[in-house]
BAKOLVEX-442406 format. One record per residue (C-alpha): x, y, z; residue in three letters; residue number from 1. Coordinates in steps of 0.1 Angstrom, whole numbers, plus 5000, padded with zeros to 4 digits. Last residue first. Example, Ala and Ser with C-alpha at 12.3 -4.5 7.8 and 13.67 -1.06 7.14 Angstrom:
2
{{5137 4989 5071} Ser 2}
{{5123 4955 5078} Ala 1}
***
This chain:
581
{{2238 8020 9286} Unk 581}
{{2254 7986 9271} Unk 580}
{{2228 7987 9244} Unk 579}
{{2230 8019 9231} Unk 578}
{{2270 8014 9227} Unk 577}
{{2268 7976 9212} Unk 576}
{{2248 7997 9185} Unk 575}
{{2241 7961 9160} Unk 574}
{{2255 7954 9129} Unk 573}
{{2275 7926 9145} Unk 572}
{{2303 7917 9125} Unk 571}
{{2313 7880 9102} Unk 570}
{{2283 7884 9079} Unk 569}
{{2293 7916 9060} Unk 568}
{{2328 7913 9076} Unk 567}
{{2335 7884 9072} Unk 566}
{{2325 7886 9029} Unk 565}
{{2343 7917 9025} Unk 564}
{{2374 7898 9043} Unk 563}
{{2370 7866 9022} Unk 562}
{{2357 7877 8989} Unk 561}
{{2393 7884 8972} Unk 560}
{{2382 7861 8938} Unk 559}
{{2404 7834 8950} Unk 558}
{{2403 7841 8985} Unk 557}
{{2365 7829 8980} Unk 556}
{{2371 7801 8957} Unk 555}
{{2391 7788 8983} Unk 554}
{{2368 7789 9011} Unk 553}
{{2344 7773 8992} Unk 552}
{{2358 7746 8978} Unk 551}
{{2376 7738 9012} Unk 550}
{{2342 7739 9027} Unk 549}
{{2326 7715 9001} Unk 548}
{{2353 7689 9006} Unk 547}
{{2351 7694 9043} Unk 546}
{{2317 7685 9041} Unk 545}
{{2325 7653 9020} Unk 544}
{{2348 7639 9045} Unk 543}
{{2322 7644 9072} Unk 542}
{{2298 7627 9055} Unk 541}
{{2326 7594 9046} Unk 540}
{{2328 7596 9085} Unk 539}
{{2292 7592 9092} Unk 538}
{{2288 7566 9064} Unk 537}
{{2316 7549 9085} Unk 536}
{{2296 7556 9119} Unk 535}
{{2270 7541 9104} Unk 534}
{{2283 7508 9086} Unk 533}
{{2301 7498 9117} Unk 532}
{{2280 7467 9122} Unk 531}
{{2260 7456 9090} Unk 530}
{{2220 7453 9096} Unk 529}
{{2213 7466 9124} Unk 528}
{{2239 7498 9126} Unk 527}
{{2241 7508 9162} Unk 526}
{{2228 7549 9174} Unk 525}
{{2220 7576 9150} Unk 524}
{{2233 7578 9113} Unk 523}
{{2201 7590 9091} Unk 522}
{{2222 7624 9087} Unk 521}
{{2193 7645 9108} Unk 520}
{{2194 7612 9134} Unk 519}
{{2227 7622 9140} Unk 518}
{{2219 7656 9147} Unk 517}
{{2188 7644 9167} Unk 516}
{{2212 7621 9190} Unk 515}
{{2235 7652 9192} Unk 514}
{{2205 7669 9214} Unk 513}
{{2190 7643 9234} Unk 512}
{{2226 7628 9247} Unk 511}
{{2231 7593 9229} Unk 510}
{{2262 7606 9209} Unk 509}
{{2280 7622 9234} Unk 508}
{{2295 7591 9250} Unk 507}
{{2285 7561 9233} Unk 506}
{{2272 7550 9199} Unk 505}
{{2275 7563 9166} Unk 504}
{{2312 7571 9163} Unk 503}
{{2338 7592 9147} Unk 502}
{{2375 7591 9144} Unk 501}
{{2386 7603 9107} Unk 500}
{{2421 7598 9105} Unk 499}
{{2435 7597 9069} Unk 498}
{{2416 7625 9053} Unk 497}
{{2420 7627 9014} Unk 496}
{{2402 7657 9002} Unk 495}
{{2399 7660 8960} Unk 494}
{{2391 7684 8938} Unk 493}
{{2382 7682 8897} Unk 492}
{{2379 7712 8885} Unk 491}
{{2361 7717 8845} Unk 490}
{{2374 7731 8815} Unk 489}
{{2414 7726 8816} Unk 488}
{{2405 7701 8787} Unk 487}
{{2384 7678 8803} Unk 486}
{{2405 7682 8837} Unk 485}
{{2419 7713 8859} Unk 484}
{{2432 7699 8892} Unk 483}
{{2429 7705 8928} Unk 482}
{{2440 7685 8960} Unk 481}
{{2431 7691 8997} Unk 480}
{{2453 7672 9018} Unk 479}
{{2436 7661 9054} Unk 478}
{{2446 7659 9089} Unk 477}
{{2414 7671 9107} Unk 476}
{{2407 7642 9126} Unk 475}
{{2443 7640 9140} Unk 474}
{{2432 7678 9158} Unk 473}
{{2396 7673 9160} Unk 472}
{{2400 7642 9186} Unk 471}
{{2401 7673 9210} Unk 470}
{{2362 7676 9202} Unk 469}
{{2353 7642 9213} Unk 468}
{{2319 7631 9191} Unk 467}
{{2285 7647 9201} Unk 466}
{{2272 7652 9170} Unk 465}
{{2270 7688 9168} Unk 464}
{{2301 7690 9186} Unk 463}
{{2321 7667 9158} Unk 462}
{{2297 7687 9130} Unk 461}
{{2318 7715 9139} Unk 460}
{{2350 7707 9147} Unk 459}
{{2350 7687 9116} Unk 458}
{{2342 7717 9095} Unk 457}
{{2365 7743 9113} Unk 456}
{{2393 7719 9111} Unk 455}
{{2391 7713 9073} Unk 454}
{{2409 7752 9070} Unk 453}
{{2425 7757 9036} Unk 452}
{{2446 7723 9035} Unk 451}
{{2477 7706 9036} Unk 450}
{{2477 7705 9075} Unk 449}
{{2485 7667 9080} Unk 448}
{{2523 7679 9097} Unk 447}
{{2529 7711 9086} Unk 446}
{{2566 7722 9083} Unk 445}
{{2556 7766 9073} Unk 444}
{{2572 7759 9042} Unk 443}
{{2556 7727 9036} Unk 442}
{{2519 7745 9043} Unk 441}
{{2528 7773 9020} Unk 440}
{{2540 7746 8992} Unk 439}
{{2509 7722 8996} Unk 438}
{{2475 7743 9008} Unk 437}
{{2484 7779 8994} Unk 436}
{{2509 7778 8963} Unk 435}
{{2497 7749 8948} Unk 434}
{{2458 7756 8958} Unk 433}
{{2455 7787 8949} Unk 432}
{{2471 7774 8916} Unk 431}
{{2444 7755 8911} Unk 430}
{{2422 7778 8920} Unk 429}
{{2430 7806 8898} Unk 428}
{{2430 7782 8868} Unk 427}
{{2393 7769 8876} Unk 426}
{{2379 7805 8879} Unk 425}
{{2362 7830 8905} Unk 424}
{{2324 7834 8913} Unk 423}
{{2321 7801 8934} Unk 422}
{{2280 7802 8917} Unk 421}
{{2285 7816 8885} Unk 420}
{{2323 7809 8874} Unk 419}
{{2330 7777 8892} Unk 418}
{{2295 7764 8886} Unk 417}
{{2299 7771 8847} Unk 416}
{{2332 7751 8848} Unk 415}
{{2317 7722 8864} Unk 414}
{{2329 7708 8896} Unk 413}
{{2343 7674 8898} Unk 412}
{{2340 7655 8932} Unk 411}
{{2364 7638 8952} Unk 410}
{{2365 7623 8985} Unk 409}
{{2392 7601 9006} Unk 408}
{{2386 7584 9032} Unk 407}
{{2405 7570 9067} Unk 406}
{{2385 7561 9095} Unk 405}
{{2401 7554 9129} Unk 404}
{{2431 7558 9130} Unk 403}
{{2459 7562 9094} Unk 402}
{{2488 7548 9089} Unk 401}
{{2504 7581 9074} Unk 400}
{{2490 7610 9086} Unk 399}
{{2486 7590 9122} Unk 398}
{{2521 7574 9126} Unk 397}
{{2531 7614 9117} Unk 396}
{{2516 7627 9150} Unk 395}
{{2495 7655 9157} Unk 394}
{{2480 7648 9191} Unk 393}
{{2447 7639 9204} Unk 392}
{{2452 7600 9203} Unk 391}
{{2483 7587 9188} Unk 390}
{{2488 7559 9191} Unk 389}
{{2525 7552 9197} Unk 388}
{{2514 7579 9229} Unk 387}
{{2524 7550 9250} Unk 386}
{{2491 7545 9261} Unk 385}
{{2480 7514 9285} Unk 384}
{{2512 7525 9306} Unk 383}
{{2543 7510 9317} Unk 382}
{{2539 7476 9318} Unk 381}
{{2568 7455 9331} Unk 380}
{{2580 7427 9308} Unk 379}
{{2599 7403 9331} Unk 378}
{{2572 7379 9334} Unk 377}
{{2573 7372 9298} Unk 376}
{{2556 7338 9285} Unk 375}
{{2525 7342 9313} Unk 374}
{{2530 7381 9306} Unk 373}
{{2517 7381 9275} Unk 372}
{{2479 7369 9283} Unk 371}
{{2480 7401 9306} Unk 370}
{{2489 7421 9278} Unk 369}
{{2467 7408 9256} Unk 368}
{{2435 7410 9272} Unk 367}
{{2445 7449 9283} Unk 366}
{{2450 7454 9244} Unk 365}
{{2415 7438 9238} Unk 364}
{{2400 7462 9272} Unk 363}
{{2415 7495 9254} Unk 362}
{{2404 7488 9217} Unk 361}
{{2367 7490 9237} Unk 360}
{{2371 7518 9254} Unk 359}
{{2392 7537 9225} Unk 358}
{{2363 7525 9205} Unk 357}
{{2343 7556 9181} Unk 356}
{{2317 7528 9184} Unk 355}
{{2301 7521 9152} Unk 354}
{{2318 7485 9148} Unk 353}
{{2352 7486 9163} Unk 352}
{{2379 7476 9144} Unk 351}
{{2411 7470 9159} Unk 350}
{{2446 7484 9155} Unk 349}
{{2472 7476 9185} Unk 348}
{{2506 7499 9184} Unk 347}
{{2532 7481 9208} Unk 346}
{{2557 7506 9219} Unk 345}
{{2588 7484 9234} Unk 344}
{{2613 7499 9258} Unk 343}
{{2648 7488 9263} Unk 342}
{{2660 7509 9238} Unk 341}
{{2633 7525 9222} Unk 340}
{{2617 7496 9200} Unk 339}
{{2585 7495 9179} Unk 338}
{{2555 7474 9175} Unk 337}
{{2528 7467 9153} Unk 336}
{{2502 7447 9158} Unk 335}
{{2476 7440 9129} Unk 334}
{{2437 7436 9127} Unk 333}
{{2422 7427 9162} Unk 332}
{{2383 7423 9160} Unk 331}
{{2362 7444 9181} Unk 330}
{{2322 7442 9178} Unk 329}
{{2316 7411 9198} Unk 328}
{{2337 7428 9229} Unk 327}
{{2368 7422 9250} Unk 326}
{{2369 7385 9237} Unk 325}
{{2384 7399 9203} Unk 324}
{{2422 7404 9218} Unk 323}
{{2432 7368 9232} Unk 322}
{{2416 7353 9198} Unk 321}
{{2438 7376 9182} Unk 320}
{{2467 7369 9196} Unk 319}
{{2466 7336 9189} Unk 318}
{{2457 7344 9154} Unk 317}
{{2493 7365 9158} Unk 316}
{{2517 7340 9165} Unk 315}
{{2520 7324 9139} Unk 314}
{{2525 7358 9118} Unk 313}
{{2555 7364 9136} Unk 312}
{{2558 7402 9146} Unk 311}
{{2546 7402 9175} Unk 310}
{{2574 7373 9188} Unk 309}
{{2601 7392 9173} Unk 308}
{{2588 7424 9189} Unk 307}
{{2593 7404 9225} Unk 306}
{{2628 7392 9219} Unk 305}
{{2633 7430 9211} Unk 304}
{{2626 7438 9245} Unk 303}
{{2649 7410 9259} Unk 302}
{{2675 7421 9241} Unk 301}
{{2671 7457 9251} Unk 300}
{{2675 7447 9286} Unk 299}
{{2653 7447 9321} Unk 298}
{{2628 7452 9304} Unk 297}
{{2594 7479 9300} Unk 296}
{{2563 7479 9279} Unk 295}
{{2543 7510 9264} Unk 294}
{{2510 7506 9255} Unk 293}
{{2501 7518 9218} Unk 292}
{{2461 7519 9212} Unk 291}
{{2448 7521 9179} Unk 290}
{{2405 7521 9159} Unk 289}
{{2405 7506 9127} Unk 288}
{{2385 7515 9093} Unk 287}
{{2408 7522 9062} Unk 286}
{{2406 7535 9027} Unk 285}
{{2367 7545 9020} Unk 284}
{{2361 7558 8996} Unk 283}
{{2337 7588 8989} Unk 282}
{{2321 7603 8959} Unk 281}
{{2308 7637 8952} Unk 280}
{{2274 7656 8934} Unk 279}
{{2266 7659 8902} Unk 278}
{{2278 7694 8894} Unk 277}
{{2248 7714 8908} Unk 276}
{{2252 7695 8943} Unk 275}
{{2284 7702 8947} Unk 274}
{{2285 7740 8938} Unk 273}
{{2252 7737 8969} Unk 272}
{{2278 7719 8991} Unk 271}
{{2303 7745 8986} Unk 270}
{{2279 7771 8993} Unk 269}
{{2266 7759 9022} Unk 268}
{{2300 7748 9037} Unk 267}
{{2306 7790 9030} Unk 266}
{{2270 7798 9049} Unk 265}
{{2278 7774 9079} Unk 264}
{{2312 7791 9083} Unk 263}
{{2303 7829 9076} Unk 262}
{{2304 7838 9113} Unk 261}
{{2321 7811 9137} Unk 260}
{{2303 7804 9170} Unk 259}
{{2296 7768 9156} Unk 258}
{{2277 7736 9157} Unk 257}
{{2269 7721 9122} Unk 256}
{{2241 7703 9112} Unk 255}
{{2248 7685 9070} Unk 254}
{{2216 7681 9053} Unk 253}
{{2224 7648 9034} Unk 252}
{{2215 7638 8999} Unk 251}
{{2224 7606 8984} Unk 250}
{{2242 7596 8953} Unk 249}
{{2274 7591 8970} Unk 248}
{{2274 7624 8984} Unk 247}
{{2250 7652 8976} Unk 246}
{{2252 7676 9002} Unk 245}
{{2221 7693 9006} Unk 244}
{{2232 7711 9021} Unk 243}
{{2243 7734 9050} Unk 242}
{{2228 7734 9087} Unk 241}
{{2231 7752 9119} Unk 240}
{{2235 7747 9154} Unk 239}
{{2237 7774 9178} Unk 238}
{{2260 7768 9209} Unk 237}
{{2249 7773 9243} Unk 236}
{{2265 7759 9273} Unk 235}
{{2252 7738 9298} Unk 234}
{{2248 7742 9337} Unk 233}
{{2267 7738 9372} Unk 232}
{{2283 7701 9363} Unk 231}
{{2305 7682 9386} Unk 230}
{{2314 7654 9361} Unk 229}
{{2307 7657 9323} Unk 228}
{{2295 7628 9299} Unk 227}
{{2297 7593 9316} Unk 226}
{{2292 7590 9351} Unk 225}
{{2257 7614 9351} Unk 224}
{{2255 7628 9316} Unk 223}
{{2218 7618 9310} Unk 222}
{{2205 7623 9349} Unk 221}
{{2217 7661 9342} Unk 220}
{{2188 7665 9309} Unk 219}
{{2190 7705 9304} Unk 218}
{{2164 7727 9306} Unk 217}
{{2176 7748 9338} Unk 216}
{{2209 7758 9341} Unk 215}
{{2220 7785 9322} Unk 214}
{{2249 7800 9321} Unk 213}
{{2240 7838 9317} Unk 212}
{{2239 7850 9352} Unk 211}
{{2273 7832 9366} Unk 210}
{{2281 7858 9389} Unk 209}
{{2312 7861 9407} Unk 208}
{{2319 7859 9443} Unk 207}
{{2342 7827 9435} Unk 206}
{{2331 7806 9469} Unk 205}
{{2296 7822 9467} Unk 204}
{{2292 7819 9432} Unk 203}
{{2305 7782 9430} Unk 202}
{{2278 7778 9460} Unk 201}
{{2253 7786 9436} Unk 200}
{{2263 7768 9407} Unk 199}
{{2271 7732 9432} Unk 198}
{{2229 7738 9443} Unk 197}
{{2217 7739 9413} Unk 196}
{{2235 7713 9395} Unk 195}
{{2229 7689 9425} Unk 194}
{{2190 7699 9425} Unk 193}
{{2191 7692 9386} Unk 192}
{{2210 7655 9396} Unk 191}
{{2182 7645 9422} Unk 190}
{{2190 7616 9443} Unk 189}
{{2207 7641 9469} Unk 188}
{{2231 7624 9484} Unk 187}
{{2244 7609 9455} Unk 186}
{{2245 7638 9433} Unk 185}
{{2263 7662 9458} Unk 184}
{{2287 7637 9460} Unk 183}
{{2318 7657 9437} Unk 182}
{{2308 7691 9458} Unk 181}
{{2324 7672 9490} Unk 180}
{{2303 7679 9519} Unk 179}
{{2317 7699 9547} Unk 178}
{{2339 7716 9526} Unk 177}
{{2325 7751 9539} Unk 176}
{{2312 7764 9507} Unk 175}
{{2295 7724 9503} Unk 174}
{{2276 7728 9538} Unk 173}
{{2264 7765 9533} Unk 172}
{{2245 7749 9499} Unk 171}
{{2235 7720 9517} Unk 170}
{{2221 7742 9548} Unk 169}
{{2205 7765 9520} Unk 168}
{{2186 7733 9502} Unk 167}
{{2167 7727 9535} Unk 166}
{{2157 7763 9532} Unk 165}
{{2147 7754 9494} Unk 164}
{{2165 7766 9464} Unk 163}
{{2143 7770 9433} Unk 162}
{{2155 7755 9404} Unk 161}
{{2160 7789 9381} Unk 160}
{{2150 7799 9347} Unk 159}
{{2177 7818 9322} Unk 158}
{{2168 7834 9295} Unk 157}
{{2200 7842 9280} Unk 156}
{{2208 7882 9272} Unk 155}
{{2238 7879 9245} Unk 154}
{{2223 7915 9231} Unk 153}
{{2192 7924 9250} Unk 152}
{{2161 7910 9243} Unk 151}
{{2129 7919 9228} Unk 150}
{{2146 7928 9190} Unk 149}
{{2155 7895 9191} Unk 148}
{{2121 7881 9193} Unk 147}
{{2108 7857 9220} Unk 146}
{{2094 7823 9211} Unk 145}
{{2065 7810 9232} Unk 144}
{{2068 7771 9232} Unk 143}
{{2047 7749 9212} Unk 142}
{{2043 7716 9233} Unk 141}
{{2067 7688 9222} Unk 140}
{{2048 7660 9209} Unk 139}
{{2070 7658 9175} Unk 138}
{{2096 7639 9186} Unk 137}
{{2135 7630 9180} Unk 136}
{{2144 7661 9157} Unk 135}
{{2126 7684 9180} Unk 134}
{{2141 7671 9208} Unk 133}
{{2174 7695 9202} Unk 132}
{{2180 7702 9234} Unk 131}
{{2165 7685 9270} Unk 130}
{{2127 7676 9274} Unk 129}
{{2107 7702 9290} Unk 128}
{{2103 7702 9325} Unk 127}
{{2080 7686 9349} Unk 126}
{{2103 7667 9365} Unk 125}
{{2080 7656 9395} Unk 124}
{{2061 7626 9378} Unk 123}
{{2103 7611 9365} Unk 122}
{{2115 7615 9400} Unk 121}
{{2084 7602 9421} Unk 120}
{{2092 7571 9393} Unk 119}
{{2133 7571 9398} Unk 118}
{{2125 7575 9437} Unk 117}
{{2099 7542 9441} Unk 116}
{{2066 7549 9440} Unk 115}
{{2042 7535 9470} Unk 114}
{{2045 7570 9485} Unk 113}
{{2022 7588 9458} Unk 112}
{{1993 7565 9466} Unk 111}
{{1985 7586 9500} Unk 110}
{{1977 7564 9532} Unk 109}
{{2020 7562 9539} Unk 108}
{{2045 7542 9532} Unk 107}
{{2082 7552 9544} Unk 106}
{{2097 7518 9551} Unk 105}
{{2087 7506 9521} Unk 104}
{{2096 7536 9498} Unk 103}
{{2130 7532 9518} Unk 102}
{{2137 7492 9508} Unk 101}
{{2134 7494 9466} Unk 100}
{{2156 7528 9461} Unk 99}
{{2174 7520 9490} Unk 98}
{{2190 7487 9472} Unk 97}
{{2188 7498 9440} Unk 96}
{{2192 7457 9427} Unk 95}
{{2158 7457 9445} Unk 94}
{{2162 7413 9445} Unk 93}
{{2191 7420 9467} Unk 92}
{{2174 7439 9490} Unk 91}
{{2145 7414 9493} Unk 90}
{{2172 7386 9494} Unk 89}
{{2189 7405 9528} Unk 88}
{{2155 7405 9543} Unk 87}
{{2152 7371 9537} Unk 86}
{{2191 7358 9551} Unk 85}
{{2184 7381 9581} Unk 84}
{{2149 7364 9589} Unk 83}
{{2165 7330 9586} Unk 82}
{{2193 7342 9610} Unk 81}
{{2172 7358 9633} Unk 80}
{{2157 7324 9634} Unk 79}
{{2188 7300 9634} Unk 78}
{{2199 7320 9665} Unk 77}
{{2170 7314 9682} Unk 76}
{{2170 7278 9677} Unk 75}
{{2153 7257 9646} Unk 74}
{{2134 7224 9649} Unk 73}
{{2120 7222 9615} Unk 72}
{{2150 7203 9604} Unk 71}
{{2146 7176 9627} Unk 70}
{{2179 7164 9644} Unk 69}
{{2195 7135 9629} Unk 68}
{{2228 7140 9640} Unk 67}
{{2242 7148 9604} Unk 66}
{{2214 7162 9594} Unk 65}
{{2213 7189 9620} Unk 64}
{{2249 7197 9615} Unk 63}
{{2244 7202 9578} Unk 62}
{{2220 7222 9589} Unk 61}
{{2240 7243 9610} Unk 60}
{{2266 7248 9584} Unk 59}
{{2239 7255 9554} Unk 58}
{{2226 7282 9578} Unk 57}
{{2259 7297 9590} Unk 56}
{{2273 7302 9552} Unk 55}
{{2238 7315 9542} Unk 54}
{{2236 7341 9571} Unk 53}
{{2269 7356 9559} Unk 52}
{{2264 7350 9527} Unk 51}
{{2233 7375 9529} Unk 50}
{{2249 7397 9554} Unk 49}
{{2282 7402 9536} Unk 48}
{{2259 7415 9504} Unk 47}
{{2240 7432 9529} Unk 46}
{{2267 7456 9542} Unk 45}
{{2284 7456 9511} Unk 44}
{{2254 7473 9492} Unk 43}
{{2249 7496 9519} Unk 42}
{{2284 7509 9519} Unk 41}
{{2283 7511 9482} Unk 40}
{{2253 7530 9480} Unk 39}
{{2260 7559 9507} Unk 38}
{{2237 7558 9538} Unk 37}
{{2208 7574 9534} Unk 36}
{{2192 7563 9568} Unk 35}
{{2160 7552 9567} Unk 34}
{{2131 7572 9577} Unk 33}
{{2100 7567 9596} Unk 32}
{{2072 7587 9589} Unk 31}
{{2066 7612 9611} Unk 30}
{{2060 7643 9584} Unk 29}
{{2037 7621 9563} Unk 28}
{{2010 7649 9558} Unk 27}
{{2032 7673 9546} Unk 26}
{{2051 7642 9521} Unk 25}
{{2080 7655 9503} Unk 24}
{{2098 7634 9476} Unk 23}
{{2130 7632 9467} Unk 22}
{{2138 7639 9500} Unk 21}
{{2166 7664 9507} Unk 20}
{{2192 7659 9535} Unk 19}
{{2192 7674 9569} Unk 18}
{{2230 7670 9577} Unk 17}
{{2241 7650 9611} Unk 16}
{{2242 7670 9644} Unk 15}
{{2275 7663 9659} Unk 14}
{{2286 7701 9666} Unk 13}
{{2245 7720 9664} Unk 12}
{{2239 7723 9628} Unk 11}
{{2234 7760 9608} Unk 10}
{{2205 7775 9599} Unk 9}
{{2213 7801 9567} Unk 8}
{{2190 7826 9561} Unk 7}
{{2196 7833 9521} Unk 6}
{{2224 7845 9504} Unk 5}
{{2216 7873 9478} Unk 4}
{{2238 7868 9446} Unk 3}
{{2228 7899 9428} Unk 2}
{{2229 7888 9390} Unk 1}
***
């Protein structure tokens, strides 16, 4: 993309920044203005106002009464103070301070200016609703598909938000530092505008193009303090789907976000080898979220007074109660701590209903902590994570104790299945598996990676579903076991996953996109009737998805498929030569 840079007009030394309206009036052009002062500054400024006023009010009256002076008789002073103490309870009853005050201030003959900004907002965004809606609505107009063959390879179509010349001076403004990029969304009122404007003056500060990253289509308002901070567009990845898998007695059709060739088709496979055997079953071992602050004293003595005390089982209701007022879903199941010298880890496990609940497990330990120091002043806290966790890091406490959800699945596969549709045998693959997935991974020291490759499957359906993807790594601990039963007939294969960290509810999970993934496997949003019970039935899914992939995959190295196999659906067929000149 040329990156042309448009007339810039720049502001006189003291002249304050032109900022953009949310909504532009060309008949209204002299309408008074308020100041868009940042929120928090205007919230203090009336919140001190209002008890300001109140404080003097309730003093003069009391004055009043005390003297027996009418209460009706009011100075000047008492006025502007009446006045004050309303206009400061109009605000306050706006919540949005400038959002309820401005459209006031502003009105004008046309009908359009008695909205407030989120409704002049929600008539102007015209666009089409984020990714993925098709799973969450069926209104969506048809849209006008364009063919492969009608594009170039990797060519994105890539609509732009129009920069205005009122935009320009906020675009020359952030290159310059003038305005912090990190703001953009609160001066503006507009989060695609912000998006818009931060890409292009990234390309200006970086000289390099971002044609290709699109930014247009994509729901900003929905990520805004929660999801992604400072963002300039979205990235593509296709979503695909294998099943069904049939797990439990129930059939799922698994979505699965990937760049990977082959990987959707292999799960595919597994799940449909699966599905003509009877399908698999899950159980589930283990359901509790960990958090490990780390504690400091002056002496190991003292420390260990302190693991003493967590480890008596008297005093752990106590503890409990301390722990479980951080939220209605969490509810403290065991403490245990460990010693480093003078430094005590102290490894908190919690369910947390279908929240994936570091938040949550977070707040409880907090509770704790500061309910600890009233009997131990000395202890000093460190850190909220001691890395006794262990979030995002391989770690032995994890293959072994488990976080989050811990399953295993099994599933017996048929020896005609093996032999028509996996096209190898039951011996070959169990010892595949011996030599492969237990001895080669002890040889090589593998901490949780006794397996053919469950990371690709839980990466997967983790982005589809808008779970953390660097919780992959303990996530994907698992032991993949194969045996030959009835007789050495049939296969009976196993995946025991100890740490299966998924939720329902928060972060990712409520963006438009992952929300219709989740809705795919019947698991979207807060169980009703039995808290926790999706984001478990979530968890046992994923389980069983890896069990299918692992079949797969081995069965493929098994009967030497896997490179002929990549690289008939793994490579590009097409003249990247041609298409480059």
């Amino acid at each position: 993309m040329d990156v042309r840079p448009r007339p810039i007009t720049t502001s006189t030394a003291g002249e304050p920044l032109k900022t953009q309206k949310l909504k532009h009036n060309p008949h209204n052009n002299d309408s008074p203005q308020l100041p868009l002062l940042p929120l928090y500054i205007t919230n203090a400024v009336f919140f001190g106002l209002f008890f300001s006023v109140a404080y003097f009010l309730l003093h003069r009256w009391r004055d009043k009464i005390r003297t027996s002076t009418p209460l009706h008789v009011v100075t000047a002073s008492e006025t502007a103070a009446i006045i004050s103490l309303v206009a400061s309870f109009v605000y306050l009853l706006g919540f949005f301070g400038i959002g309820f005050v401005q459209p006031i201030a502003s009105r004008a003959s046309s009908d359009e200016d008695d909205l407030s900004d989120d409704e002049i907002i929600a008539k102007e965004d015209s666009r089409n609703p984020g990714p993925c809606p098709a799973a969450l609505t069926d209104s969506c107009p048809p849209k006008t598909v364009t063919t492969p063959s009608q594009l170039p390879l990797q060519k994105i179509t890539n609509p732009k938000i129009p920069i205005t010349h009122d935009d320009e001076e906020i675009v020359h403004s952030v290159v310059s530092g003038a305005i912090p990029s990190y703001s953009l969304e609160s001066r503006l009122g507009d989060c695609r505008k912000a998006a818009a404007i931060r890409r292009e003056a990234v390309q200006r500060l970086t000289g390099m193009s971002l044609d290709g990253l699109p930014v247009e289509g994509f729901d900003y308002e929905s990520i805004l303090g929660q999801c992604c901070e400072m963002p300039i567009g979205f990235v593509q990845i296709p979503v695909g789907v294998a099943g069904p898998l049939l797990l439990d007695g129930v059939e799922y059709t698994v979505p699965m976000a990937t760049t990977e060739g082959c990987l959707v088709a292999s799960t595919n496979r597994g799940c449909k080898a699966i599905y003509a055997s009877g399908g698999a079953s899950s159980v589930m071992l283990r359901d509790g979220m960990t958090r490990a602050p780390v504690v400091r004293f002056a002496t190991a003595l003292r420390a260990a007074q302190l693991k003493f005390y967590l480890e008596d089982p008297l005093n752990f209701d106590t503890l409990a109660v301390v722990f479980n007022k951080s939220s209605r879903f969490a509810r403290l199941q065991n403490i245990q701590p460990a010693i480093a010298g003078k430094n005590l880890y102290i490894r908190f496990r919690c369910s947390t209903g279908d929240a994936m609940g570091m938040n949550m497990v977070s707040k409880g330990v907090q509770n704790v902590l500061d309910f600890l120091q009233n009997d131990f002043p000395d202890m000093d806290v460190i850190g909220i994570s001691g890395n006794f966790c262990s979030d995002k890091k391989a770690a032995a406490v994890n293959w072994v104790e488990g976080r989050g959800k811990s399953v295993v699945c099994e599933a017996i596969i048929k020896e005609e299945v093996v032999k028509k549709v996996l096209k190898t045998s039951v011996e070959a693959l169990v010892e595949l598996n011996m030599l492969k997935n237990l001895t080669g991974s002890a040889i090589a020291g593998s901490l949780g990676g006794f397996n053919a490759h469950a990371s690709n499957i839980v990466s997967a359906i983790y982005i589809a579903t808008g779970q953390d993807p660097a919780q992959n790594v303990e996530s994907s601990h698992c032991i993949t076991m194969m045996e030959a039963v009835n007789d050495g007939k049939d296969l009976h294969i196993s995946v025991s996953m100890p740490s299966i960290e998924v939720g329902t509810v928060g972060g990712g999970t409520q963006l438009a996109s992952q929300s219709a993934c989740l809705n795919l496997l019947g698991v979207k949003g807060a169980s009703k009737e039995s808290p926790g019970a999706n984001s478990r039935l979530l968890a046992t899914i994923v389980a069983g998805s890896v069990l299918a992939g692992e079949l797969s995959l081995m069965s493929a190295i098994a009967a030497g498929q896997l490179v002929k196999s990549h690289m008939k659906y793994n490579r590009s067929s097409k003249d990247i030569s041609k298409i480059v000149s």
